[in-house]
C-alpha positions as CSV (number, residue, x, y, z in Angstrom):
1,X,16.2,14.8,-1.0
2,X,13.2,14.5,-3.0
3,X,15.1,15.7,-6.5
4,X,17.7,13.0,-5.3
5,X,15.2,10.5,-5.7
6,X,13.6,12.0,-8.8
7,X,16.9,11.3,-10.4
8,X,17.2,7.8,-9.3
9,X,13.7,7.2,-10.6
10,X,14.7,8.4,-14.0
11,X,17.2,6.0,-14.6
12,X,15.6,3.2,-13.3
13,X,14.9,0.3,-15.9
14,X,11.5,-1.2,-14.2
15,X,8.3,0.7,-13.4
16,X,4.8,-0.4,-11.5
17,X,3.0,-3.1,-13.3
18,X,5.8,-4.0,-15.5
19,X,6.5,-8.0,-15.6
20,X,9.4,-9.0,-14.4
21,X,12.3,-11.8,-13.8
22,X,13.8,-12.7,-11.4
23,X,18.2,-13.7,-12.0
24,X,19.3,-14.6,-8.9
25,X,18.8,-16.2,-5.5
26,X,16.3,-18.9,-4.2
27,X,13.5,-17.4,-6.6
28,X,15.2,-17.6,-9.6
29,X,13.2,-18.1,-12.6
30,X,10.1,-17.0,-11.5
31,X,7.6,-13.9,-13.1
32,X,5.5,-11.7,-11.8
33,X,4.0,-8.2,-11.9
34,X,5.8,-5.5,-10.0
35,X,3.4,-4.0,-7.4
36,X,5.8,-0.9,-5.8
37,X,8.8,0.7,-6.0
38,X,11.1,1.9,-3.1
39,X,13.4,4.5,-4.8
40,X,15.1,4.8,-1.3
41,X,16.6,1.3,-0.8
42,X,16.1,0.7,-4.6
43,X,14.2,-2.3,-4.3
44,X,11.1,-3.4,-5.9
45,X,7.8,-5.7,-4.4
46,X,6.5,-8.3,-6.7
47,X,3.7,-10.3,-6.6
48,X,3.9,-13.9,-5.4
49,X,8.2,-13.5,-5.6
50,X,9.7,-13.2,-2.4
51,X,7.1,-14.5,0.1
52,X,7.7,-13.9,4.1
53,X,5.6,-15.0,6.4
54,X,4.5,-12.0,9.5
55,X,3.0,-12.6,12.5
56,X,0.5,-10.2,13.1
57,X,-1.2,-9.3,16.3
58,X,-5.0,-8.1,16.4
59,X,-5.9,-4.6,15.5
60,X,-9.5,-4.5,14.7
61,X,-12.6,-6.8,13.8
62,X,-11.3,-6.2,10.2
63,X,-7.7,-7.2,10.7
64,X,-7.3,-10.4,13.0
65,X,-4.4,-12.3,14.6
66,X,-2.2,-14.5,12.8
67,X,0.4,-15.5,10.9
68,X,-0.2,-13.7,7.5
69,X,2.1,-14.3,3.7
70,X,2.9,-11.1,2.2
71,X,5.6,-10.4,-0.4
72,X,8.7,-8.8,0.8
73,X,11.6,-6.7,-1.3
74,X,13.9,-7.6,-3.6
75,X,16.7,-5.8,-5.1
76,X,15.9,-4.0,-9.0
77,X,19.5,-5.4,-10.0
78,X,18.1,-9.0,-9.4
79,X,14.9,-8.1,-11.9
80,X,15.1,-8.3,-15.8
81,X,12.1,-6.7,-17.6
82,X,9.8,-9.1,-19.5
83,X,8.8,-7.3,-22.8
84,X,5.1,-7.3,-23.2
85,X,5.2,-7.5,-27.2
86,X,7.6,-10.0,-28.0
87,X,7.7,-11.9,-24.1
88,X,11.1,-12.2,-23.7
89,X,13.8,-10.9,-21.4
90,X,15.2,-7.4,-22.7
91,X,17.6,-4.6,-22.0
92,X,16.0,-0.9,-23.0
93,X,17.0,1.7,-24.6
94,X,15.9,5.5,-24.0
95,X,14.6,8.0,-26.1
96,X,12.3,11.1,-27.1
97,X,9.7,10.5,-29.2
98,X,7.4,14.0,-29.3
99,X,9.3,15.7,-26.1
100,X,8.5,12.6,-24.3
101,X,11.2,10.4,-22.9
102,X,9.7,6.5,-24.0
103,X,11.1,2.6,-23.0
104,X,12.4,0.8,-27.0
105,X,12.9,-3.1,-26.4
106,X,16.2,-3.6,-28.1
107,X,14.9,-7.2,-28.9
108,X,12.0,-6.1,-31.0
109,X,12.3,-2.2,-31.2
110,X,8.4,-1.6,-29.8
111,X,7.5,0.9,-27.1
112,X,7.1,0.0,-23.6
113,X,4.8,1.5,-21.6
């Protein structure tokens, strides 16, 4: 199981703290940075995109009741990676530079890392 998921994280497109768009649905639009990936479902979470409200009972002095706003999951085929350098939506292309398999933009042609 966990080479199965070493594979799926190879050929995903998005990483943590990339910035990302989203293409579809209600949030449409709308950046933000990508916090964690899920390789089982294949979803991503991203900051302030996909906002669900929990209710939440008490567990200690530090955590109290209520009705807490945290980001939920979205799908990585509803992201489009934001290209640091040049700041617009891309595609990217793979390929070994020194042994080392390495993110091109195929708008501008920089590294992504």
């Amino acid at each position: 199981m966990k080479r199965k998921l070493e594979h799926i994280k190879n050929k995903l497109h998005i990483k943590k703290n990339d910035l990302v768009e989203v293409n579809t649905g209600e949030e449409k639009g709308r950046r933000g940075r990508v916090l964690e990936i899920i390789l089982e479902k294949r979803t991503a979470i991203v900051e302030g995109i996909n906002l669900v409200k929990k209710h939440q009972r008490a567990r200690s002095q530090t955590q109290p009741a209520g009705i807490i706003t945290k980001p939920a999951s979205i799908n990585i085929s509803n992201l489009v990676l934001i290209c640091p350098k040049c700041g617009k939506k891309t595609k990217i292309k793979r390929e070994k530079i020194e042994k080392k398999r390495t993110r091109i933009c195929k708008e501008c042609g920089e590294i992504i890392e």
